[in-house]
DRENDREN-907874 format. One record per residue (C-alpha): x, z, y; residue number from 1. Coordinates in Angstrom, 3 decimals. Layout:
<nodes>
+----------+----------+----------+------+
!        u !        w !        v ! kemi !
+----------+----------+----------+------+
!        X !        Z !        Y !  NUM !
...
+----------+----------+----------+------+
</nodes>
This chain:
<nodes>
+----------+----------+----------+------+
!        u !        w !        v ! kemi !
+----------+----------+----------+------+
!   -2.693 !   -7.101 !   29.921 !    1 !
!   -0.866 !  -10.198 !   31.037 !    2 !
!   -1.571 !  -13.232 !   28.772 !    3 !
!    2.431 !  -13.871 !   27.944 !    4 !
!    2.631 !  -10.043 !   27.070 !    5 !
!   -0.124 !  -10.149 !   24.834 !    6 !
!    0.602 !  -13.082 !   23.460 !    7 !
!    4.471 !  -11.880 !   22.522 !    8 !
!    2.787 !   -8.821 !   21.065 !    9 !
!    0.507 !  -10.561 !   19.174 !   10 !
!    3.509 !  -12.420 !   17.601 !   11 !
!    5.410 !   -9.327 !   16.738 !   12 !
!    2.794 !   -7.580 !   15.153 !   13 !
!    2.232 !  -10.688 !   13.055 !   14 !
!    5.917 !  -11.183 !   12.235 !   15 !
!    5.613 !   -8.017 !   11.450 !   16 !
!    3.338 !   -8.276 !    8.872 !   17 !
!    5.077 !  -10.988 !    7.500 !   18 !
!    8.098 !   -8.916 !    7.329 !   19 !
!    6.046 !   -6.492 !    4.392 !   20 !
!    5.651 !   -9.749 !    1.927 !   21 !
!    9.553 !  -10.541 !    2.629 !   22 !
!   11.117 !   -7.118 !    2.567 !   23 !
!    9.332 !   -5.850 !   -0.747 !   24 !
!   10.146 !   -9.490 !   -2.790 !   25 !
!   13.800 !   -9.126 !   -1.522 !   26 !
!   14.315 !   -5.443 !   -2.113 !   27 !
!   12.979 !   -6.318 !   -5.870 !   28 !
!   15.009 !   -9.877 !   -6.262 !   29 !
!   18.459 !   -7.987 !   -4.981 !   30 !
!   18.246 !   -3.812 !   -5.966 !   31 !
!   17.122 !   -2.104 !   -8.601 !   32 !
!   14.610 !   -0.634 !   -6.939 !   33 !
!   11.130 !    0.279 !   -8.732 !   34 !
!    7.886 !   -0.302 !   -7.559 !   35 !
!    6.543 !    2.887 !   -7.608 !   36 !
!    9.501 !    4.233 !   -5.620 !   37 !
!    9.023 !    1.155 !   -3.166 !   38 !
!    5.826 !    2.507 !   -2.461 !   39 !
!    6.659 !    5.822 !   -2.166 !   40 !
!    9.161 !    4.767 !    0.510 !   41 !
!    6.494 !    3.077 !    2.024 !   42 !
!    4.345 !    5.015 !    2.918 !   43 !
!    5.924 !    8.003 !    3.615 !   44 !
!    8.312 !    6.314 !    6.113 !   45 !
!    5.464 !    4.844 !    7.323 !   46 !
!    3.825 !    8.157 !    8.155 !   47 !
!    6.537 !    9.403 !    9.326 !   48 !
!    6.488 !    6.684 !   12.352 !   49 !
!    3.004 !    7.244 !   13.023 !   50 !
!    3.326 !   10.780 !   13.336 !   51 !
!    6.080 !   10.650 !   15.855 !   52 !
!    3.582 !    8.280 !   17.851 !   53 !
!    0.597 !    9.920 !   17.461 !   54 !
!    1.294 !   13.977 !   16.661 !   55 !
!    0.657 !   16.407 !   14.160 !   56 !
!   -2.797 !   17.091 !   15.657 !   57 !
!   -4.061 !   13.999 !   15.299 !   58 !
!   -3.349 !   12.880 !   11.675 !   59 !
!   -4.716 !   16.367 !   10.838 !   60 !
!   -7.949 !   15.181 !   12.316 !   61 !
!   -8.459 !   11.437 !   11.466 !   62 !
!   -8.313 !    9.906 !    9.292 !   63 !
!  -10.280 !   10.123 !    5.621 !   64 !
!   -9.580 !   10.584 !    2.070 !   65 !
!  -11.413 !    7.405 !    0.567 !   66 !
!   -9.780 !    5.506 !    3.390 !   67 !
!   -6.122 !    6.808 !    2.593 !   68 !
!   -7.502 !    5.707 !   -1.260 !   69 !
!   -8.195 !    2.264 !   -0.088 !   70 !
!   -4.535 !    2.739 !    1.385 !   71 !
!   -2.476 !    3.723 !   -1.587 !   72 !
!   -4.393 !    1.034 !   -3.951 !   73 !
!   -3.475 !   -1.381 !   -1.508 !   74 !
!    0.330 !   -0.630 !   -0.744 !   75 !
!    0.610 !   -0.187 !   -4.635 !   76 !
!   -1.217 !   -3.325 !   -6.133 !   77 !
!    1.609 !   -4.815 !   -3.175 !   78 !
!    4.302 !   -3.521 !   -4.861 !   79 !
!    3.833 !   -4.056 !   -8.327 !   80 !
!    2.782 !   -7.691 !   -7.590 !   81 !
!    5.522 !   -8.231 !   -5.852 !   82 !
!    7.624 !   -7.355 !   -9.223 !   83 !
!    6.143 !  -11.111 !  -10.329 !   84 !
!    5.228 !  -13.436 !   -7.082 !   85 !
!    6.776 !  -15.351 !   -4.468 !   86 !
!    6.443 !  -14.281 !   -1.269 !   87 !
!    4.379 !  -16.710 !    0.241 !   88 !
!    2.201 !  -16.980 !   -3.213 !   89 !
!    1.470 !  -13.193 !   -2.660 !   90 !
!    1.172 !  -13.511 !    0.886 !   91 !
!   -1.761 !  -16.427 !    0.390 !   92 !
!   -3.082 !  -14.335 !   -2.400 !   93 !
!   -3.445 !  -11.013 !   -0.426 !   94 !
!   -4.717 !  -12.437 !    2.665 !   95 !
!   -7.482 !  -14.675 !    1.112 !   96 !
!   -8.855 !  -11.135 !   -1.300 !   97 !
!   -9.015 !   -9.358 !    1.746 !   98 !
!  -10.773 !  -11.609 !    4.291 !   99 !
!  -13.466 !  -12.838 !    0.567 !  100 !
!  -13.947 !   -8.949 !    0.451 !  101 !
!  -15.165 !   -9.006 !    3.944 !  102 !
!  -16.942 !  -11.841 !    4.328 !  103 !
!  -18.534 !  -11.045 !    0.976 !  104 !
!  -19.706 !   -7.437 !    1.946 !  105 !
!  -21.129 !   -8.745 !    5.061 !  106 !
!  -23.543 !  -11.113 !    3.168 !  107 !
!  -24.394 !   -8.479 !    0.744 !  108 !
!  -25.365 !   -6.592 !    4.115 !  109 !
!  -27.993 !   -9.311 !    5.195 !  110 !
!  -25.556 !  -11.712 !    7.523 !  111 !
!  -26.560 !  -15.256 !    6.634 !  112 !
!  -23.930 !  -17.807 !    6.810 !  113 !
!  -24.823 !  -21.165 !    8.591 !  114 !
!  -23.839 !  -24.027 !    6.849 !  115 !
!  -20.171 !  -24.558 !    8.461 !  116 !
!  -19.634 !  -21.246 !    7.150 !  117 !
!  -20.628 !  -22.117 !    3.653 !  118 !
!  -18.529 !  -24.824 !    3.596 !  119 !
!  -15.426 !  -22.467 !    4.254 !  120 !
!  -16.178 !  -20.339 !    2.002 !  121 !
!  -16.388 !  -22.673 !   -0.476 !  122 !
!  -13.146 !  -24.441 !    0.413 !  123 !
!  -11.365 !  -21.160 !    0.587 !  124 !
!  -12.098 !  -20.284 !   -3.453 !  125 !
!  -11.499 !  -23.983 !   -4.557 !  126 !
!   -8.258 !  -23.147 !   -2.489 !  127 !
!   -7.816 !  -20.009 !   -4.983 !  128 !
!   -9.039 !  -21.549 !   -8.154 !  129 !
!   -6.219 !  -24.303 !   -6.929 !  130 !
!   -3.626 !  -21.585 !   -6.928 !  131 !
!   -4.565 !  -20.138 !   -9.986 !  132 !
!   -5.445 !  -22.985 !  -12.720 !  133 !
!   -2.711 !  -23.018 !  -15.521 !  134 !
!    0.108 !  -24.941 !  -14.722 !  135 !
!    3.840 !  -24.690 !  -14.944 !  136 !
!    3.723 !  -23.322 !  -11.027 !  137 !
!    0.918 !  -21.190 !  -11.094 !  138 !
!    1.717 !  -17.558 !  -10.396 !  139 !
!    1.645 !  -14.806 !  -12.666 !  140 !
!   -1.646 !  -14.104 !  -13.647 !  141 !
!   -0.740 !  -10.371 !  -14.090 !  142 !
!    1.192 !  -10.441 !  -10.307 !  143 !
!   -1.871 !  -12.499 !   -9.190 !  144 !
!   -4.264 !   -9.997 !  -10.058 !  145 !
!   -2.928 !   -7.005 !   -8.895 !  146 !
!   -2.747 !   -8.532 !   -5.753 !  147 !
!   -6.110 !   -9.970 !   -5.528 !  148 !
!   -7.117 !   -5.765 !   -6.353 !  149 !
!   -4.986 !   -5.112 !   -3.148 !  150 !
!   -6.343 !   -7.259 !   -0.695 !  151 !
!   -9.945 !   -5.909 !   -2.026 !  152 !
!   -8.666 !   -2.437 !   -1.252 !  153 !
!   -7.012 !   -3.219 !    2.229 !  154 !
!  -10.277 !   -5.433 !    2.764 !  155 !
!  -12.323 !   -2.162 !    1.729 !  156 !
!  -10.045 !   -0.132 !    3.906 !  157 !
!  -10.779 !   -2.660 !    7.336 !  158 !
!  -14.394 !   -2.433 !    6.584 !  159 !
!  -14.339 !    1.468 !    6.410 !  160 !
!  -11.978 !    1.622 !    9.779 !  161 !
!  -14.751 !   -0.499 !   12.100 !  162 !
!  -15.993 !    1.445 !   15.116 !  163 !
!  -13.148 !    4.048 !   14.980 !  164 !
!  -12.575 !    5.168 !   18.333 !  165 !
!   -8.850 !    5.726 !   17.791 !  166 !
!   -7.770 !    3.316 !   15.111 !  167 !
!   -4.082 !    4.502 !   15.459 !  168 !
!   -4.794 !    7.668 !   14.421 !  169 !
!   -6.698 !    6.616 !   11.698 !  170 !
!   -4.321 !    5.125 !   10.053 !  171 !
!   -1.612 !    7.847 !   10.775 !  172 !
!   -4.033 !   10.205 !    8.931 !  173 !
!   -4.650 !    7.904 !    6.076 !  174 !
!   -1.150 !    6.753 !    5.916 !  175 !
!   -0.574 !   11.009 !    5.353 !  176 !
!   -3.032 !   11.223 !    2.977 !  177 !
!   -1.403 !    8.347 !    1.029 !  178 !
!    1.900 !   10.299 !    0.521 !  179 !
!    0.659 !   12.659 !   -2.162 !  180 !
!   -1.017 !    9.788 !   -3.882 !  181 !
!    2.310 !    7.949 !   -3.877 !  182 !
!    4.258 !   10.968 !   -4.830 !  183 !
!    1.914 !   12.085 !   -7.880 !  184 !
!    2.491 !    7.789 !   -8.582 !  185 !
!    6.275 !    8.394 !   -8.232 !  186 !
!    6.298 !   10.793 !  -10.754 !  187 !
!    3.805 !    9.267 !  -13.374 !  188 !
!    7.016 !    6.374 !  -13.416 !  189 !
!    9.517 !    8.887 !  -13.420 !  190 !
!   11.093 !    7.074 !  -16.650 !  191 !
!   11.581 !    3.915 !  -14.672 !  192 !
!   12.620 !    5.231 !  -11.657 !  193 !
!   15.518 !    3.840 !   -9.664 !  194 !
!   16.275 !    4.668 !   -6.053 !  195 !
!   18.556 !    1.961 !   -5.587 !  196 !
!   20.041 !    2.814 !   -2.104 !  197 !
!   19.508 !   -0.625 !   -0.959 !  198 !
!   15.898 !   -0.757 !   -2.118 !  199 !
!   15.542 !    2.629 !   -0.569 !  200 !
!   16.470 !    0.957 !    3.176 !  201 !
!   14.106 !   -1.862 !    2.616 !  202 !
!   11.803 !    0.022 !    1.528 !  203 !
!   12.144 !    2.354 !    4.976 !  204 !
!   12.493 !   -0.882 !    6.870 !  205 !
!    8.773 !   -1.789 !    5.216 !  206 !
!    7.050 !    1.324 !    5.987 !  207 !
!    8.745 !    2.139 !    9.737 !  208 !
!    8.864 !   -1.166 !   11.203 !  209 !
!    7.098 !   -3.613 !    9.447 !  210 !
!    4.029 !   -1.026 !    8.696 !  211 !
!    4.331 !    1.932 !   11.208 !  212 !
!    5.655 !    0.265 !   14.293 !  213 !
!    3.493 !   -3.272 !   13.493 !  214 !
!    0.087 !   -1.530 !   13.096 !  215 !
!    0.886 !    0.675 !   16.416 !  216 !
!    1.571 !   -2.608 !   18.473 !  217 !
!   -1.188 !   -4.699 !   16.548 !  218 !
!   -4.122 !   -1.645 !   17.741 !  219 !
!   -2.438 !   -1.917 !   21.271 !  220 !
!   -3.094 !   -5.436 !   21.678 !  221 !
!   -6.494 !   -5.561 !   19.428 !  222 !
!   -8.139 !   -4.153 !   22.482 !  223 !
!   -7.347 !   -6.681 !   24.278 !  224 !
!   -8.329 !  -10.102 !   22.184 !  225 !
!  -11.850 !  -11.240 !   21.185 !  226 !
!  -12.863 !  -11.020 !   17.546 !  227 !
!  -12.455 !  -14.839 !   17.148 !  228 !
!   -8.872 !  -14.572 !   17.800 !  229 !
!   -7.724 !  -11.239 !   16.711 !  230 !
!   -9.236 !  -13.465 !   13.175 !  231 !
!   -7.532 !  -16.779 !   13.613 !  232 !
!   -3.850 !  -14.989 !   14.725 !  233 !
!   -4.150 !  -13.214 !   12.023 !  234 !
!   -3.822 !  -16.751 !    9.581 !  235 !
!   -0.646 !  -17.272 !   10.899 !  236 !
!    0.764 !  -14.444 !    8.596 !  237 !
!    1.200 !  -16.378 !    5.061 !  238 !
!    2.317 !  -19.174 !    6.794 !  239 !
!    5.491 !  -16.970 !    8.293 !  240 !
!    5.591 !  -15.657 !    5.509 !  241 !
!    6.032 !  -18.920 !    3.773 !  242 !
!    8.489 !  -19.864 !    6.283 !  243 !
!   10.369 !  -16.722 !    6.110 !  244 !
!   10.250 !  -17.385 !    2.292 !  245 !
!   12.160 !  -20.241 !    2.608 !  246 !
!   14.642 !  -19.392 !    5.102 !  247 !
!   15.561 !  -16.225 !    3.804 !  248 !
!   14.648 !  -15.948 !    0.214 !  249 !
!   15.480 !  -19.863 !   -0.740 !  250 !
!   11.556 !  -20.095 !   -1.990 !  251 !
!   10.171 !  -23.511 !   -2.569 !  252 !
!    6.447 !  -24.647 !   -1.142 !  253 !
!    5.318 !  -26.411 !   -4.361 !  254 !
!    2.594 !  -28.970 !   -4.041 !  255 !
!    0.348 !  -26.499 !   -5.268 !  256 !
!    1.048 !  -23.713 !   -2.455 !  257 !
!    0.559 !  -25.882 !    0.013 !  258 !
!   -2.536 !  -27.894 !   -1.070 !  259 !
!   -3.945 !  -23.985 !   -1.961 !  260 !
!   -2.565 !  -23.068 !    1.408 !  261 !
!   -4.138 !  -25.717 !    3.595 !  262 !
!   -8.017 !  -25.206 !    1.481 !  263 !
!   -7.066 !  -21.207 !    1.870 !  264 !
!   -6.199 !  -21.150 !    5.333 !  265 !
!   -8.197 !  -24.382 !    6.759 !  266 !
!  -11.574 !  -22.777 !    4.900 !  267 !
!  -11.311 !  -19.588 !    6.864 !  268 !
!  -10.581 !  -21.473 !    9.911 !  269 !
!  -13.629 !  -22.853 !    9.658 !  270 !
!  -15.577 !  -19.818 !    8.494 !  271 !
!  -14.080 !  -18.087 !   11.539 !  272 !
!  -14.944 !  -20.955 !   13.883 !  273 !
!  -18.250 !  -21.949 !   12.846 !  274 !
!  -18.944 !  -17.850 !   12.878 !  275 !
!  -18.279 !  -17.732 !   16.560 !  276 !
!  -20.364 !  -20.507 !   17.513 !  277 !
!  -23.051 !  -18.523 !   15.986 !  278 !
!  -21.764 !  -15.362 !   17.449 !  279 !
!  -21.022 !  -13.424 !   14.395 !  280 !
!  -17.638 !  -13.701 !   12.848 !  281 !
!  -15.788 !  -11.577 !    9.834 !  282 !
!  -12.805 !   -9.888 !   10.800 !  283 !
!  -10.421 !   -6.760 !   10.495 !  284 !
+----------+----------+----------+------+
</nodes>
């Protein structure tokens, strides 16, 4: 694949998963939207996509129930956080739970970190403990949380997709699992439903373009890029998601963001650098 191609590719999928942080704080800032219904929007418009791209036959054949689990938990904990956090707080958040989870389970599976890779670590949770000591601009602690427990589940749900031979179809049959899951959600929060037609279009916009049409052009280019930078592109996402924050969604970076954002971001940086000189690296 041609490096400028790629590279272009690269950037959509990431601006596409960008777009999920922006879309789901604006639907809930400007409609009346609920989260549970966000979700349910989601995902289903999200399988939807897929299943145009990738047929009935296959998301009747990949694709796993614990994975489309790990799914739901993930796009739900999203939502509901989203209810309480910035975007680019949440964006921060969700990508530093998910990339912990994976570093953590590969330690717990016998990979020993050199001491670069220590150090990362280490800077990455002083980065969180940063973003989460008591202050007047800390974040939520109830948003906060739920979003830590959905970048464990999308970290859980990476892990569990390694070595698929057709990772598109993987997630088009998880992502139709996940609709029941949403629906029976839907329903438990019937009282506080509100399909704000508004909400309902971002919400479509989330799942179809941002999800469905980001993940199929993210697997086409995976292919193609080493481990070491499939990782390190993939730290570009809170920061366009901060910037997208602040264009769009007149979000401040507070001196706490960013000093949590650079020990965050700069801490897996190393991790992911100092892991390729040793020729093992943590990624999705």
């Amino acid at each position: 694949m041609p490096t400028l191609r790629l590279s272009a590719q690269a950037l959509l999928a990431m601006l596409a998963f960008a777009a999920n942080s922006l879309l789901c704080r604006q639907a809930f800032l400007t409609t009346d939207i609920d989260a549970a219904s966000f979700t349910c929007v989601r995902i289903l418009s999200g399988a939807c996509v897929l299943l145009l791209l990738v047929g009935p036959r296959t998301v009747r054949t990949e694709g796993s129930w614990p994975s489309a689990l790990m799914l739901f938990v993930y796009a739900a904990g999203f939502s509901f956080a989203y209810l309480q956090l910035g975007a680019a707080t949440g964006a921060l958040l969700l990508f530093a739970a998910v990339q912990c989870t994976m570093i953590f389970w590969g330690f717990i599976r016998g990979e020993r970190l050199s001491v670069f890779q220590w150090i990362g670590v280490l800077v990455a949770v002083a980065g969180l403990v940063v973003m989460m000591l008591p202050g007047l601009s800390s974040p939520p602690f109830g948003g906060a949380i739920l979003m830590i427990v959905a970048g464990v589940a999308w970290g859980i749900y990476s892990l569990r997709g390694r070595g698929v031979t057709n990772a598109l179809g993987n997630t088009a049959g998880n992502f139709a699992r996940a609709v029941p899951l949403a629906l029976l959600t839907s329903i438990l929060f019937i009282s506080t439903m509100a399909l704000d037609p508004a909400g309902v279009v971002y919400g479509i916009a989330s799942g179809a373009l941002a999800s469905g049409a980001g993940y199929a052009i993210w697997y086409t280019v995976l292919p193609a890029l080493k481990a070491t930078s499939a990782a390190t592109i993939q730290l570009s996402v809170p920061v366009l998601t901060a910037l997208g924050g602040v264009m769009f969604l007149a979000e401040p970076i507070t001196p706490r963001l960013g000093l949590a954002s650079l020990m965050i971001l700069g801490g897996l940086m190393a991790f992911i650098l100092a892991g390729a000189d040793s020729g093992k690296v943590s990624g999705r």
